[in-house]
Short mmCIF file of the C-alpha atoms (twelve columns), coordinates in Angstrom:
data_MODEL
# 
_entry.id   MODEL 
# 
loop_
_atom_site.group_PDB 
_atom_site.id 
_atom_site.type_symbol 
_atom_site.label_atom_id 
_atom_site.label_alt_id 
_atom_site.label_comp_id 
_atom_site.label_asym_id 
_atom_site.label_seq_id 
_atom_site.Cartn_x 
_atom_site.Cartn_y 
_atom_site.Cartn_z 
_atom_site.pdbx_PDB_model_num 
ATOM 1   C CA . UNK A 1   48.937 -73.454  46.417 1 
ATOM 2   C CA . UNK A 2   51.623 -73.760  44.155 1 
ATOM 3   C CA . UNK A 3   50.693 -76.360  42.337 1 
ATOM 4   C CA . UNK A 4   47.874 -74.527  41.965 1 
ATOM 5   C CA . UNK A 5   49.662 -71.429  40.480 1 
ATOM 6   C CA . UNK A 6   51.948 -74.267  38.358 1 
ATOM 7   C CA . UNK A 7   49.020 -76.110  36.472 1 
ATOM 8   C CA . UNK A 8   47.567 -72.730  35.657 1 
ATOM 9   C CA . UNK A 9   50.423 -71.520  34.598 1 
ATOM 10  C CA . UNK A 10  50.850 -74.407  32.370 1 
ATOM 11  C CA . UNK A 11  47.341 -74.562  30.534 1 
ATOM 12  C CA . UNK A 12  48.524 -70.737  29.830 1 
ATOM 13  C CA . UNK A 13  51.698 -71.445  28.248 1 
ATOM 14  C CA . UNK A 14  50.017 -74.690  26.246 1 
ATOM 15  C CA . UNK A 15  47.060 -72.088  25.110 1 
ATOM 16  C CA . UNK A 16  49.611 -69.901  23.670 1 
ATOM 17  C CA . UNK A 17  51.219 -72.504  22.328 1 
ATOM 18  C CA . UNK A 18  48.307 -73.948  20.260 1 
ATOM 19  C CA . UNK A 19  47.774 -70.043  19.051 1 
ATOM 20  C CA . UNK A 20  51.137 -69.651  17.695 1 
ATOM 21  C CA . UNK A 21  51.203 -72.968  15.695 1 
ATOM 22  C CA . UNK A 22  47.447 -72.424  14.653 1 
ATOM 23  C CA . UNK A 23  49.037 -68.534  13.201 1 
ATOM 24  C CA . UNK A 24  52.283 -70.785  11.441 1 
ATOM 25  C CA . UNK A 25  49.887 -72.558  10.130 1 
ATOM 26  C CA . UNK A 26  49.736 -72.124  6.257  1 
ATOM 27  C CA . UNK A 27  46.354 -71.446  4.884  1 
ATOM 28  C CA . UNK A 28  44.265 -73.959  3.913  1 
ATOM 29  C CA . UNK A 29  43.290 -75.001  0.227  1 
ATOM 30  C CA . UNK A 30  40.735 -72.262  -1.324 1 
ATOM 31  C CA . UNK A 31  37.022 -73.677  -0.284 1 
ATOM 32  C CA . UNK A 32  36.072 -76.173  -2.984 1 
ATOM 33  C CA . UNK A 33  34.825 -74.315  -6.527 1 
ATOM 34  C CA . UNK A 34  31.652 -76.580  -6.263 1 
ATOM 35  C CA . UNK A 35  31.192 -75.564  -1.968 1 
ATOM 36  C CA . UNK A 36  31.576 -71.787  -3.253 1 
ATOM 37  C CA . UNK A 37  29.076 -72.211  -5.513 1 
ATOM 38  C CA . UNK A 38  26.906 -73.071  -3.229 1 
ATOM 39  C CA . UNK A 39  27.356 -70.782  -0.622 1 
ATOM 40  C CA . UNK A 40  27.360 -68.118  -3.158 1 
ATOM 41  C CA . UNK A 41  24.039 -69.783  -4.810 1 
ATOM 42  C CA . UNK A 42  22.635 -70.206  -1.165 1 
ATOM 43  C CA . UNK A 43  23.955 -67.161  1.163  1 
ATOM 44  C CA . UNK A 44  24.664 -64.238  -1.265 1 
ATOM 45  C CA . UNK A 45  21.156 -63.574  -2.739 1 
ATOM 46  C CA . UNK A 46  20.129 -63.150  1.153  1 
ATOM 47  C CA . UNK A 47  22.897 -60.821  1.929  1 
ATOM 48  C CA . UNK A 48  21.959 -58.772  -0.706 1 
ATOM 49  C CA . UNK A 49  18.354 -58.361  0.876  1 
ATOM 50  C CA . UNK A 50  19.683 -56.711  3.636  1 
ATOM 51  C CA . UNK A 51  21.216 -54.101  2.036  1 
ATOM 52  C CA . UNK A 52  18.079 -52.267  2.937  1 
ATOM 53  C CA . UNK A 53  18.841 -53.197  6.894  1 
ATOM 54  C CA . UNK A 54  22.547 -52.186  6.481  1 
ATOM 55  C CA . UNK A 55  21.588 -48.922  5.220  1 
ATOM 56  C CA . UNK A 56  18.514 -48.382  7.655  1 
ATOM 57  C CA . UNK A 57  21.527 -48.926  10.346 1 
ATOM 58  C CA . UNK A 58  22.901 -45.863  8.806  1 
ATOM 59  C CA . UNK A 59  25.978 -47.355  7.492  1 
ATOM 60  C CA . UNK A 60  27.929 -46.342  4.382  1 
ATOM 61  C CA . UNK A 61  28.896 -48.164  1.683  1 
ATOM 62  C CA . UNK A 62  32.316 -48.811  1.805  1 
ATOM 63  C CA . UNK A 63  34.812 -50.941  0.536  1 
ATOM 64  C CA . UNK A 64  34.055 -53.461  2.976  1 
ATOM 65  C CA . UNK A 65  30.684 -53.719  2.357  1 
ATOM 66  C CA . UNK A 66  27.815 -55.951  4.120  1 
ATOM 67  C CA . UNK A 67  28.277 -58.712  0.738  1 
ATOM 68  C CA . UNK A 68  32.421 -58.612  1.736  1 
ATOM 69  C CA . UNK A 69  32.293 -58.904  5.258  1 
ATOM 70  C CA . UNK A 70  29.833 -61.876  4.912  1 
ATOM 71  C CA . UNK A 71  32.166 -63.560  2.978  1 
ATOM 72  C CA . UNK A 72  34.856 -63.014  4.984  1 
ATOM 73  C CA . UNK A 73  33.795 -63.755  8.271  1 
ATOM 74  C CA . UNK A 74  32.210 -67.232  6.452  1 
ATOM 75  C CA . UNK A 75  35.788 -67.568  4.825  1 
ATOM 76  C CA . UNK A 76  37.606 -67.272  8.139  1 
ATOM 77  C CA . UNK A 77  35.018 -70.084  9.655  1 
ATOM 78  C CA . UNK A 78  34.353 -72.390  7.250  1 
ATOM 79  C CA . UNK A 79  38.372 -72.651  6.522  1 
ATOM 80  C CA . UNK A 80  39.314 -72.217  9.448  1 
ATOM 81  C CA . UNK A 81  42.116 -69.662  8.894  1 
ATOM 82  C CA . UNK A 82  44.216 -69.030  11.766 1 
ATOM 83  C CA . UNK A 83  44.545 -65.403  11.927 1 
ATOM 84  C CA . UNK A 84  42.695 -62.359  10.215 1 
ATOM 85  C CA . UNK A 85  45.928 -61.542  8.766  1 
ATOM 86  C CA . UNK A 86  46.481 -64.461  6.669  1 
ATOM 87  C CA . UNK A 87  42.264 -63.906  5.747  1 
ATOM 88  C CA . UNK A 88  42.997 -60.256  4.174  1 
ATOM 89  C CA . UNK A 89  46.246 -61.516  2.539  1 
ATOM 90  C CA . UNK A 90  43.949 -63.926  0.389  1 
ATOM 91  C CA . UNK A 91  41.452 -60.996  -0.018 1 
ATOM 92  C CA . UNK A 92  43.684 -58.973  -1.527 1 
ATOM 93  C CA . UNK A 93  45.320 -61.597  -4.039 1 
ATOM 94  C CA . UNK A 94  42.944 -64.108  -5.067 1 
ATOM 95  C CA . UNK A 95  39.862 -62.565  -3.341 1 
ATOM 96  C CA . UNK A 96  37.218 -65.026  -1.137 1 
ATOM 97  C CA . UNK A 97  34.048 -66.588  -2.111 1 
ATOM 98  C CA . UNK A 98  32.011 -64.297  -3.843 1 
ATOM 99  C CA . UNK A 99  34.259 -61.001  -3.019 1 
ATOM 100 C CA . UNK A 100 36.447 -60.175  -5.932 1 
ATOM 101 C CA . UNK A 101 40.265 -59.396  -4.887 1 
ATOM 102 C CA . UNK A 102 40.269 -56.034  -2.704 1 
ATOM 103 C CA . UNK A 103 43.353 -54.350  -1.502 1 
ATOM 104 C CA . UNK A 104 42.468 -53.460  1.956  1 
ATOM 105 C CA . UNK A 105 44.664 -52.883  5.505  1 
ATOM 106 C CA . UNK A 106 44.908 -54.956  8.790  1 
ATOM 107 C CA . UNK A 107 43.845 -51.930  10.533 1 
ATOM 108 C CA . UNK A 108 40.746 -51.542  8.646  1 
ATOM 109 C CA . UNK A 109 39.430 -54.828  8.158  1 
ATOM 110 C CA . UNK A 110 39.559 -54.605  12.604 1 
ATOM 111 C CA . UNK A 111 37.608 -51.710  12.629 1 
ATOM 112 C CA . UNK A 112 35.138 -52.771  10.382 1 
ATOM 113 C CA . UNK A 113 34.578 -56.206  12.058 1 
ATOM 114 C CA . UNK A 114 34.787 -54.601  15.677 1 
ATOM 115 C CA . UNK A 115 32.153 -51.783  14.475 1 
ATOM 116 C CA . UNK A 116 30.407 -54.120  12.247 1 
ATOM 117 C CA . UNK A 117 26.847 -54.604  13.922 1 
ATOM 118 C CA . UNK A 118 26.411 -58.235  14.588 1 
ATOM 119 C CA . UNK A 119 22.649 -57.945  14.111 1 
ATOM 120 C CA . UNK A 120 22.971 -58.328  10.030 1 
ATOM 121 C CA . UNK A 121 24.668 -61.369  10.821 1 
ATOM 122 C CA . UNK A 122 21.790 -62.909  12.887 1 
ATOM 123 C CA . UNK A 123 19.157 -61.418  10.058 1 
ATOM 124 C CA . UNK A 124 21.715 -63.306  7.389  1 
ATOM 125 C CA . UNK A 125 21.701 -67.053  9.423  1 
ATOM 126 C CA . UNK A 126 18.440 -66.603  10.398 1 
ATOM 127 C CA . UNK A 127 17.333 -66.700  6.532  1 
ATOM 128 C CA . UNK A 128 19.972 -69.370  5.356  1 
ATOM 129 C CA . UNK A 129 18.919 -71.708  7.595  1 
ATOM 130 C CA . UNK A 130 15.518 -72.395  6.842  1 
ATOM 131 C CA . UNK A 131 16.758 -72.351  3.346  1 
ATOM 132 C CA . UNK A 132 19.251 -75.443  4.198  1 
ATOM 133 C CA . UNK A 133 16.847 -77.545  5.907  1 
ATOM 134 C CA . UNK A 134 14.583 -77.254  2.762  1 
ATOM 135 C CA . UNK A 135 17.291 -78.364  0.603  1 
ATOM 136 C CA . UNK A 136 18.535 -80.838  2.815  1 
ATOM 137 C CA . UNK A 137 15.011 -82.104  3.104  1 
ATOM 138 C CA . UNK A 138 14.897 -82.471  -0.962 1 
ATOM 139 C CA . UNK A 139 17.851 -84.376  -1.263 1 
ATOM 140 C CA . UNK A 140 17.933 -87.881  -1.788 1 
ATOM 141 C CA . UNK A 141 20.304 -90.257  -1.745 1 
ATOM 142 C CA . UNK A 142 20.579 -94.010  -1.483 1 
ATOM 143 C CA . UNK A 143 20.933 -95.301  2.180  1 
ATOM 144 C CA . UNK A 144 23.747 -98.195  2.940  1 
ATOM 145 C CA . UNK A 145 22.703 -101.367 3.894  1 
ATOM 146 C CA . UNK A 146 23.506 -100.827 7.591  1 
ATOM 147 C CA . UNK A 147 20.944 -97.836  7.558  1 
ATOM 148 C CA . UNK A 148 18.435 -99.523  5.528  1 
ATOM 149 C CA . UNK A 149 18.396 -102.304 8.235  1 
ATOM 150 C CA . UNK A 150 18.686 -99.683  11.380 1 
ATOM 151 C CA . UNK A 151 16.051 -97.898  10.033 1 
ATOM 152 C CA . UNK A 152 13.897 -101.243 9.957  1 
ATOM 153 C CA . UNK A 153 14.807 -102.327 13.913 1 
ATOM 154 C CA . UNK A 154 14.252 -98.531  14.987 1 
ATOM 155 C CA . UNK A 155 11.616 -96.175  15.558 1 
ATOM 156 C CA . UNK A 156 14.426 -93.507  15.052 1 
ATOM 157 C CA . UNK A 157 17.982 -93.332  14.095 1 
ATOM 158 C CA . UNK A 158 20.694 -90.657  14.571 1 
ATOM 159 C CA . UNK A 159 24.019 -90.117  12.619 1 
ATOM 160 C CA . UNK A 160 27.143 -88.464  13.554 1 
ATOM 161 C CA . UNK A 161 30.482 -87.736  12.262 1 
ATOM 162 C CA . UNK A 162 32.866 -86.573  14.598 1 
# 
């Protein structure tokens, strides 16, 4: 029973471990100008859209609006930011993706995302993604010699990058 208690104990201390490097962490590079063009090109047309939705919800236009908190939430995944703190620190300087610089606090950027109805999310991805596979469909690009001859052995061929 105690090593029981011990190895949980451990995986506790290592989890709060890997949390307080991940928050000492210093932010990653700014996304890519030619990856924020994209997203902005791709997702921001269909968050605008649902303006209609956000206001149908009954909720006011703020200064985190539905367009900001898109951003931001995509921000905080695709860089992977370790903390919401260090995410509103580069909102209010330099601003992120398609949201110009906004002086806002800690305390209301977690009201806002713990009030912020997850639903205009779902409308948001469920949109994009259609959107991506049609574009990824229409791209073209020349295979390598290793898939050119894969794809001539195999009825079917899968690639991943881990």
């Amino acid at each position: 029973m105690t090593e029981e208690k011990k190895s949980r104990k451990n995986n506790v201390t290592h989890t709060r471990a890997i949390q307080r490097d991940r928050s000492r962490q210093p932010l990653r590079e700014p996304i890519a100008e030619e990856i924020g063009k994209l997203l902005e090109q791709v997702v921001s047309p269909i968050v605008y859209s649902q303006i209609a939705s956000y206001r149908a919800m009954g909720l006011r236009q703020r200064i985190l609006t539905l367009p900001v908190m898109v951003a931001f939430v995509l921000s905080l995944v695709w860089r992977q930011v370790g903390s919401v703190t260090d995410a509103i620190r580069e909102l209010n300087k330099r601003g992120i993706l398609w949201a110009q610089p906004t002086v806002v606090s800690q305390q209301a950027v977690s009201e806002r995302l713990r009030t912020f109805p997850a639903e205009l999310f779902y409308k948001i991805l469920q949109e994009v993604i259609p959107l991506m596979q049609q574009r990824w469909s229409e791209r073209t690009r020349p295979l390598s010699e290793a898939m050119q001859w894969a794809q001539s052995q195999f009825s079917g061929v899968w690639i991943l990058d881990g």
